[in-house]
TORMAR-685398 format. One record per residue: x, y, z of N, C-alpha, C, O in turn; residue in one letter. Coordinates in steps of 0.02 Angstrom, whole numbers, plus 32768, in hexadecimal, padded with zeros to 4 digits. Atoms other than C-alpha are relative to their C-alpha. Layout:
N
X_Y_Z_X_Y_Z_X_Y_Z_X_Y_Z_A
...
***
This chain:
169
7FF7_7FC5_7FD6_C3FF_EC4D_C083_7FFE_803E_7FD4_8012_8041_7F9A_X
8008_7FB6_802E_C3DB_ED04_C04B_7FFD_8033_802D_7FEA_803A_8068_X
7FEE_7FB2_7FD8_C409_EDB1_C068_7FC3_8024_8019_7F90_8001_8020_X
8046_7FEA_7FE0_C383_EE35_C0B2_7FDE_801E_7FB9_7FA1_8024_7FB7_X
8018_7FEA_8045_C36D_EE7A_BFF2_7FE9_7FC8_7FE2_7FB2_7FC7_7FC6_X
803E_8056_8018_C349_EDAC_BFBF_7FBD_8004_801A_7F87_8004_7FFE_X
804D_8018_7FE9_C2CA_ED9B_C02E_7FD1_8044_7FE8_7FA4_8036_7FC1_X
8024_7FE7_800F_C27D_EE42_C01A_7FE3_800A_7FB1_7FAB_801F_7FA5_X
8022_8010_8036_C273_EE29_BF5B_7FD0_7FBA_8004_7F9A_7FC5_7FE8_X
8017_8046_7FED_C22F_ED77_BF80_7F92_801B_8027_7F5B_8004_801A_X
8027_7FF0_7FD4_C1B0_EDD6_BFFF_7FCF_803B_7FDC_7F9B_804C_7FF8_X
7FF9_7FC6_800F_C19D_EE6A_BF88_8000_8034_8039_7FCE_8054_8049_X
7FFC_7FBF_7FC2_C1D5_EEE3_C017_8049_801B_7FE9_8064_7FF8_7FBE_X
7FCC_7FDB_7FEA_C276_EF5A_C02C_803F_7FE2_802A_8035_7FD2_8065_X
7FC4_8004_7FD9_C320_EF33_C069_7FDA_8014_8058_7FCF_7FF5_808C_X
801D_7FE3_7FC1_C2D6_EFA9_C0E6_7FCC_8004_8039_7FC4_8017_8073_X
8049_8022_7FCF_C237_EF67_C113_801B_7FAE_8023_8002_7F90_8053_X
7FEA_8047_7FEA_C2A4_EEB9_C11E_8014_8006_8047_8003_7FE2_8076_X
7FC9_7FE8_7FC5_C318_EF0D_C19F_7FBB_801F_8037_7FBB_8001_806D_X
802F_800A_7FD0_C278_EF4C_C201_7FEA_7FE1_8017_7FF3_7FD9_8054_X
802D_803F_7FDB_C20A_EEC6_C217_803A_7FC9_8026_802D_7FA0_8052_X
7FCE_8037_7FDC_C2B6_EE66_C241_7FFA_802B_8059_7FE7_800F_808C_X
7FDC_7FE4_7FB8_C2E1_EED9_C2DF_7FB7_8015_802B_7FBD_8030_8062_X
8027_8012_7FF5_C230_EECD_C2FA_7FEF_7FD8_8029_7FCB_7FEE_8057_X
8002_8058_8003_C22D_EE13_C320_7FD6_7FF0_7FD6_7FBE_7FBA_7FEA_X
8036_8020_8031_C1B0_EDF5_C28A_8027_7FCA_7FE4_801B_7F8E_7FE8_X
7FE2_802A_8030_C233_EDB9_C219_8039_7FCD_802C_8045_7FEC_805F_X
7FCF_8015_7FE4_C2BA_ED41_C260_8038_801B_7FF2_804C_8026_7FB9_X
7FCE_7FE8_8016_C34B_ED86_C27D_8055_7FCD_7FEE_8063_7F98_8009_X
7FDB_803E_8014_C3EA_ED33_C22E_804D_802A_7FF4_804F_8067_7FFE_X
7FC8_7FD1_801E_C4A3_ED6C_C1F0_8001_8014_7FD1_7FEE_7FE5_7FAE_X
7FF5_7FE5_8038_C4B8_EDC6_C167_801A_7FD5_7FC6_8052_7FBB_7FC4_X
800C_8025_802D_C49A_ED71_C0D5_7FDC_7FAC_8007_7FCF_7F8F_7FD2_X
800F_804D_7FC1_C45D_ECB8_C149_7FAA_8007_7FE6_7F97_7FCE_7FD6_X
804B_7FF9_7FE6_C395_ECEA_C144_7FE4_7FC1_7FD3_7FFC_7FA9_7F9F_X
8018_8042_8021_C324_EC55_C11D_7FC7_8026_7FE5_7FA0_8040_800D_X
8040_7FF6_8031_C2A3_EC8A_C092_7FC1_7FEF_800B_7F8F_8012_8012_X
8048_8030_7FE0_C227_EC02_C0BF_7FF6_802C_8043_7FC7_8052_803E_X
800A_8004_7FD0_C233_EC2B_C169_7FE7_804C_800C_7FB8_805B_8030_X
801F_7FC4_8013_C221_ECDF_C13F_7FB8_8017_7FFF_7F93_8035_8027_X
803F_8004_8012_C192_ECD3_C0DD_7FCB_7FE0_802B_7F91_7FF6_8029_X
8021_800C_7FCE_C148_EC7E_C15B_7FD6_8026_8041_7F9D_802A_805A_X
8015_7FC9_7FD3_C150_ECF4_C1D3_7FEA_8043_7FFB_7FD3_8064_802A_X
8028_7FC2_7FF1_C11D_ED8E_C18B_7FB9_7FDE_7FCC_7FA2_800A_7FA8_X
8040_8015_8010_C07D_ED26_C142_7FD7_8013_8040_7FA8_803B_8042_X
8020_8010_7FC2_C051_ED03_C1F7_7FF9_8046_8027_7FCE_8051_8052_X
8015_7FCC_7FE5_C06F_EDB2_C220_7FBA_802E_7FC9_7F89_804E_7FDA_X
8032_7FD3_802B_C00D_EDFE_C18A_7FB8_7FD5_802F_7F9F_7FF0_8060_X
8038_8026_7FDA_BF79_ED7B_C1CC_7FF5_8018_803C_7FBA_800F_804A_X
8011_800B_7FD4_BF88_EDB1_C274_7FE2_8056_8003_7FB1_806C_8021_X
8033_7FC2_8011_BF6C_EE6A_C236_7FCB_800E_7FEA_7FAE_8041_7FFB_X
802A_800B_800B_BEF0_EE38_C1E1_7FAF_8000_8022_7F76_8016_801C_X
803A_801C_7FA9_BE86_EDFA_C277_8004_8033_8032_7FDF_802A_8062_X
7FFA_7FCA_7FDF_BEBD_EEA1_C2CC_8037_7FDE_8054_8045_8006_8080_X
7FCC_8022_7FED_BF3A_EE21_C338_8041_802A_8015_805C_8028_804C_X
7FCB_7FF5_8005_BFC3_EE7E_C30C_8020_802D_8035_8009_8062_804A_X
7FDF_7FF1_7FC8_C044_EE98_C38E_8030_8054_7FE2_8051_8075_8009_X
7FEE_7FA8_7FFE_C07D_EF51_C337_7FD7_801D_7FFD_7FA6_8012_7FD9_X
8044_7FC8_7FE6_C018_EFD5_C373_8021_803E_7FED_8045_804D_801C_X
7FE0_7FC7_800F_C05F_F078_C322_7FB8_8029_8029_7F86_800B_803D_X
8019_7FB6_7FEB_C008_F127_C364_7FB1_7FEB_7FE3_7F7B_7FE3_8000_X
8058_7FFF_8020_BF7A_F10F_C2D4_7FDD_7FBF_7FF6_7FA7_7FB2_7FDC_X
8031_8045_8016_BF5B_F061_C2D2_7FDD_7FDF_8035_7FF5_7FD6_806D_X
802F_8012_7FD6_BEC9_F01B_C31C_801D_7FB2_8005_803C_7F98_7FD6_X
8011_802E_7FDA_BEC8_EF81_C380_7FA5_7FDD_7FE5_7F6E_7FF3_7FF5_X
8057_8014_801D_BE24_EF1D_C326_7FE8_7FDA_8038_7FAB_7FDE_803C_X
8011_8033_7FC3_BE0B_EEAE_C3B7_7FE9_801F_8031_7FB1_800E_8044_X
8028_7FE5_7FD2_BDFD_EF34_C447_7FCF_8020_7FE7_7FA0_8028_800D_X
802B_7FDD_8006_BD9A_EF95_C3DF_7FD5_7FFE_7FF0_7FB3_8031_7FE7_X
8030_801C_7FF2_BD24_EF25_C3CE_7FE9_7FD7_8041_7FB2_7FBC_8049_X
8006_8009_7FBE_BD22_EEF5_C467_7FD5_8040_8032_7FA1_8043_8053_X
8026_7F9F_7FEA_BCFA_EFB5_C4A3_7FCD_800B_7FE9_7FA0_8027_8007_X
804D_7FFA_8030_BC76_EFB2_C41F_7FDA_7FD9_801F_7F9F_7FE9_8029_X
8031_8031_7FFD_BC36_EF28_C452_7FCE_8017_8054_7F92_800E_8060_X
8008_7FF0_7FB5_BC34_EF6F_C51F_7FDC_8029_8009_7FB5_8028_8039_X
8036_7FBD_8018_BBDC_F00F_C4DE_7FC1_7FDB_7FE9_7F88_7FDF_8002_X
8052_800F_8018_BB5B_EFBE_C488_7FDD_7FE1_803C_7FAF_8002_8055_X
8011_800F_7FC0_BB37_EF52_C51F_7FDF_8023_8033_7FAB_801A_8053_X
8009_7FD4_7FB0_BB4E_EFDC_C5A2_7FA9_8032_7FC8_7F70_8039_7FDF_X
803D_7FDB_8015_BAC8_F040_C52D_7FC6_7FD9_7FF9_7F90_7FF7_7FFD_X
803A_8025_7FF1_BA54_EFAC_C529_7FE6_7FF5_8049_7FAA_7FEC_804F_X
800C_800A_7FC6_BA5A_EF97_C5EB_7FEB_804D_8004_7FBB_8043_8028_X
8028_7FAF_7FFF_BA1D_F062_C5EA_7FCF_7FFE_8006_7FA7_8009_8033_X
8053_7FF8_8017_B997_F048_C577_7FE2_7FD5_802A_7FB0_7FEC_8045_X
803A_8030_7FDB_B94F_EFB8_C5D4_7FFA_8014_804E_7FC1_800A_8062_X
8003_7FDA_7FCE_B96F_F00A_C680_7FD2_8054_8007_7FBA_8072_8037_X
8035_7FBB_8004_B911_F0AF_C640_7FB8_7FDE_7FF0_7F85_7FFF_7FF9_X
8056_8011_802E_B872_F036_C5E9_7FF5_7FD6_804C_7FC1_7FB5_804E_X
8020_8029_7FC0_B86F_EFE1_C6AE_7FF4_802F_802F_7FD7_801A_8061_X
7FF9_7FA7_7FDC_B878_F0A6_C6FE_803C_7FF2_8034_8036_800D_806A_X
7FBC_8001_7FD6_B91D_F07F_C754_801D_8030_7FF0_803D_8049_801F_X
7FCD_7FC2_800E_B972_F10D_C6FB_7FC9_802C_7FE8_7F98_801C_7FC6_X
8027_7FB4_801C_B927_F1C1_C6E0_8038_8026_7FDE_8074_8019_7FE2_X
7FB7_7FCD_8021_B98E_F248_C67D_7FF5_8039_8035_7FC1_8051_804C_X
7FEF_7FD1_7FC1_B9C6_F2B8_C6F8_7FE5_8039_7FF5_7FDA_8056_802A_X
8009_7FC3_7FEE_B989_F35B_C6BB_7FA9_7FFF_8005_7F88_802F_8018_X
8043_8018_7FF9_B8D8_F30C_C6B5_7FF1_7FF9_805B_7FC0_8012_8077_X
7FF1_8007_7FAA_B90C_F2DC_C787_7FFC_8041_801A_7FCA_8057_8035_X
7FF8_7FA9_7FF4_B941_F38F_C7A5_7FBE_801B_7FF9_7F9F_8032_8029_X
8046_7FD8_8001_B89E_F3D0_C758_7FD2_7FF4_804E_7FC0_801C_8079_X
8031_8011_7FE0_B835_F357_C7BE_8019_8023_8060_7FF0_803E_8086_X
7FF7_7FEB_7FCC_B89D_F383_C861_7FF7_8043_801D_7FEB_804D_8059_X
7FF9_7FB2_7FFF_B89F_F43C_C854_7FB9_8015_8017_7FA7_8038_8047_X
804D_8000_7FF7_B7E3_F42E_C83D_7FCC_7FEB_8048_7F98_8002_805F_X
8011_800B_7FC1_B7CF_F3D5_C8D7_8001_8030_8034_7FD1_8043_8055_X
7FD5_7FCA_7FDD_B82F_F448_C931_7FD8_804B_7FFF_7FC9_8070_802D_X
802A_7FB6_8003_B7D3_F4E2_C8F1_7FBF_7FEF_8025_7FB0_8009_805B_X
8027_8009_7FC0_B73E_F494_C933_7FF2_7FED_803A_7FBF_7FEE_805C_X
800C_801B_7F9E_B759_F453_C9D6_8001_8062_8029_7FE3_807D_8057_X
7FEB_7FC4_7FDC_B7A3_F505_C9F2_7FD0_8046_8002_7FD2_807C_8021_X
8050_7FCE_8008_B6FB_F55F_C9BC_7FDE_7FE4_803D_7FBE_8003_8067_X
8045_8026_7FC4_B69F_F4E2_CA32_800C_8014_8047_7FE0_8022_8070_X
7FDB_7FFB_7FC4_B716_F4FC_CABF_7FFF_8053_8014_7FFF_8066_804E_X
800E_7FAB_8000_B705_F5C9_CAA3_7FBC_801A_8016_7FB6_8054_8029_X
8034_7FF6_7FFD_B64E_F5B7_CABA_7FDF_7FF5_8037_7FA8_800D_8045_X
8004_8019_7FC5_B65A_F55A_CB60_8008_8044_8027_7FDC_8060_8006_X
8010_7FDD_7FCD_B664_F5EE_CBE3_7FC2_802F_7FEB_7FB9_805F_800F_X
8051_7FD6_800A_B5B2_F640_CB98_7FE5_7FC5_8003_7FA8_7FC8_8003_X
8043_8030_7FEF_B568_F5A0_CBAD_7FED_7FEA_8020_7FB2_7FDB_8026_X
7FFA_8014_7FB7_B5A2_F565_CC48_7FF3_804E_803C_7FCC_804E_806B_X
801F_7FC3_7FD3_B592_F616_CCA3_7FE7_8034_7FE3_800C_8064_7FDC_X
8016_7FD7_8029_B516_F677_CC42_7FFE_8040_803A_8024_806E_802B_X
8010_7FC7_7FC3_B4EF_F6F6_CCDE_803C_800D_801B_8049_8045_8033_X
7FB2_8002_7FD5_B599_F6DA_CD23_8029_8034_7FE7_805E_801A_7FD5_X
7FC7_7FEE_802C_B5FD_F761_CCD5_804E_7FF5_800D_807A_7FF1_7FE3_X
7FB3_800B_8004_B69D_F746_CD36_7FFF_7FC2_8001_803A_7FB0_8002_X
7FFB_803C_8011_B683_F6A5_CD27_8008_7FE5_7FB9_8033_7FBB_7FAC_X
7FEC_7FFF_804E_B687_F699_CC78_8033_801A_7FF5_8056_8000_7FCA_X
7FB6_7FDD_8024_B715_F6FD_CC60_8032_7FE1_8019_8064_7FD8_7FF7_X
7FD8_803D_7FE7_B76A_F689_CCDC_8008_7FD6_7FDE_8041_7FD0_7FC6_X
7FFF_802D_8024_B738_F5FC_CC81_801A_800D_7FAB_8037_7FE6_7F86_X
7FDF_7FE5_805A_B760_F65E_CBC7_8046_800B_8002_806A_7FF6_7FD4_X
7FB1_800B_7FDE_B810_F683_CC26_8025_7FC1_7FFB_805E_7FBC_7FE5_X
7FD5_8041_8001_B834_F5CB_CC3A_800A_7FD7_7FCA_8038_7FB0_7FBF_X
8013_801A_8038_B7FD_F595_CBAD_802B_8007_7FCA_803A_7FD6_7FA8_X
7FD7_7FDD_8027_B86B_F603_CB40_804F_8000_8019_8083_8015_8000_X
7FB7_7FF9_7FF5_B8F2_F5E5_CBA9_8025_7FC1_7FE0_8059_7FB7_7FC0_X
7FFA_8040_8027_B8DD_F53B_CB80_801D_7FEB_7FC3_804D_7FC7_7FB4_X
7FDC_8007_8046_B8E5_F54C_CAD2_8016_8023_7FF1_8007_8033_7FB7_X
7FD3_7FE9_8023_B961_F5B4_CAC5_804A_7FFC_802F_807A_8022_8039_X
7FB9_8036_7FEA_B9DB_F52E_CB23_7FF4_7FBD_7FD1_801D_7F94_7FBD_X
8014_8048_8046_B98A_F4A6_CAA8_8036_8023_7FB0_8063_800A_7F8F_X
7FDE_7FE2_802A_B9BD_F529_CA29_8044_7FFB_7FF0_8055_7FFB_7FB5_X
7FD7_7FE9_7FF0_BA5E_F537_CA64_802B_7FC2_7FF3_8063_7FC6_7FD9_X
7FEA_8043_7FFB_BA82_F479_CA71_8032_7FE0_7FAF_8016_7FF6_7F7D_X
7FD2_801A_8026_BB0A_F423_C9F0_7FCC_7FAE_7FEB_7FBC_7F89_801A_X
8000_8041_7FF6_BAC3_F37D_C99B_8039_7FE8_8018_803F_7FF2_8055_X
7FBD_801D_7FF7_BB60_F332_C9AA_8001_7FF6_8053_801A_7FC1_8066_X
7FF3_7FF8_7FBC_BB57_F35D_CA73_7FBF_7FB7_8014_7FCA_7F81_802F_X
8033_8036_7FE9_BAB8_F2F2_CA8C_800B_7FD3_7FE6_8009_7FA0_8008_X
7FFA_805F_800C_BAD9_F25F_CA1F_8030_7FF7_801F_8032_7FB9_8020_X
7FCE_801F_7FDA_BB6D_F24B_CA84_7FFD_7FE2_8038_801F_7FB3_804E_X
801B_800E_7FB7_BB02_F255_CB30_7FDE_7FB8_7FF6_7FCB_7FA4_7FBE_X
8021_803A_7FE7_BABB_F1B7_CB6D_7FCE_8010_8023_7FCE_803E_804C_X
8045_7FD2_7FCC_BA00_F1BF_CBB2_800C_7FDF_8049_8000_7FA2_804F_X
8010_8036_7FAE_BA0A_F17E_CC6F_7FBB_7FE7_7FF4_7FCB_7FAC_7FF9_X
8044_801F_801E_B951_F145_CC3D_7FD1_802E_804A_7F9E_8011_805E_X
801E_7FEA_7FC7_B90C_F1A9_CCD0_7FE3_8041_7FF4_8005_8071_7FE0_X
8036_7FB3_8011_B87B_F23A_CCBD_8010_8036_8024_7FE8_8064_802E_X
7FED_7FB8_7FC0_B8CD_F2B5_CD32_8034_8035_7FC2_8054_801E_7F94_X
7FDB_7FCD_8021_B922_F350_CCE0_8042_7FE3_8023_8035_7FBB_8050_X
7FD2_7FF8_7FE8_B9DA_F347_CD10_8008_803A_803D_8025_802A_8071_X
800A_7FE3_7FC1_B9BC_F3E0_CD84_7FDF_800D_800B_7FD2_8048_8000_X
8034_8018_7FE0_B931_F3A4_CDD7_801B_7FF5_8048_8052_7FDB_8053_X
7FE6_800A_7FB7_B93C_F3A6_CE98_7FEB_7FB0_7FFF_7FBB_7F94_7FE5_X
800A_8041_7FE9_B955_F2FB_CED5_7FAF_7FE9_802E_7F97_8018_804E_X
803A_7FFA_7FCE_B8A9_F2B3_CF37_801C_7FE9_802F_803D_7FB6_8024_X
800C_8012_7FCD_B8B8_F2A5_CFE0_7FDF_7FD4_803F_7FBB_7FEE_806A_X
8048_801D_7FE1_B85B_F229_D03D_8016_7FB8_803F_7FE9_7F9B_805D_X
***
């Protein structure tokens, strides 16, 4: 049997490091002066080993965890291989590349759509301006629109405007 200064010479550690790792649970704890050496040594082997392996059940502020953090590493590398192979099959675009292409659309539908009442009523003048009226009113309630509002809507699958007179018949 030996005191907490035996074992920690035995251990080369500190009275004080003895008295830690005891209230710990690393070391066994025993009465004052009682502690088993062997049994000691035993146990902070198995703890040094289990720090080792990143195991170890004390986690201070700065000490890493080796296990999750290869683990995380490992989930990253993964999640960045499922990317790349999702961008080399065109499943994923980079968004500001999306944006471009959408914007672009957008600018031209809205040239094409500007050009419609001189083409449809060239002689017509109030007719054109009717039709350049609706047109603009159009897109500037398209304008106006929230994504967020439409991906939320559901299409009824039906070609009728929403205020569209019902047919009659």
């Amino acid at each position: 049997m030996a005191t907490d200064a035996e074992v920690g010479r035995h251990l080369d550690l500190s009275d004080r490091t003895v008295r830690s790792l005891k209230a710990k649970g690393i070391l066994p704890d025993a009465p004052r002066g009682q502690m088993d050496v062997d049994a000691c040594r035993v146990a902070y082997i198995r703890h040094l080993r289990d720090q080792a392996a990143g195991r170890s059940t004390e986690m201070g502020p700065k000490k890493l965890d080796l296990m999750a953090e290869k683990a995380r590493d490992a989930k990253e590398s993964a999640d960045a291989r499922a990317m790349k192979n999702a961008i080399a099959r065109g499943e994923l675009v980079p968004a500001g590349a999306l944006s471009a292409a959408i914007i672009g659309m957008i600018d031209m539908a809205k040239a094409r759509l500007l050009k419609v009442p001189g083409i449809v009523a060239r002689s017509d003048v109030a007719l054109s301006d009717r039709i350049d009226r609706a047109i603009r009113d159009a897109l500037k309630d398209l304008s106006a629109t929230r994504v967020e509002t439409v991906a939320g809507e559901e299409d009824d699958g039906g070609d009728e405007p929403d205020d569209a007179p019902a047919d009659e018949g």
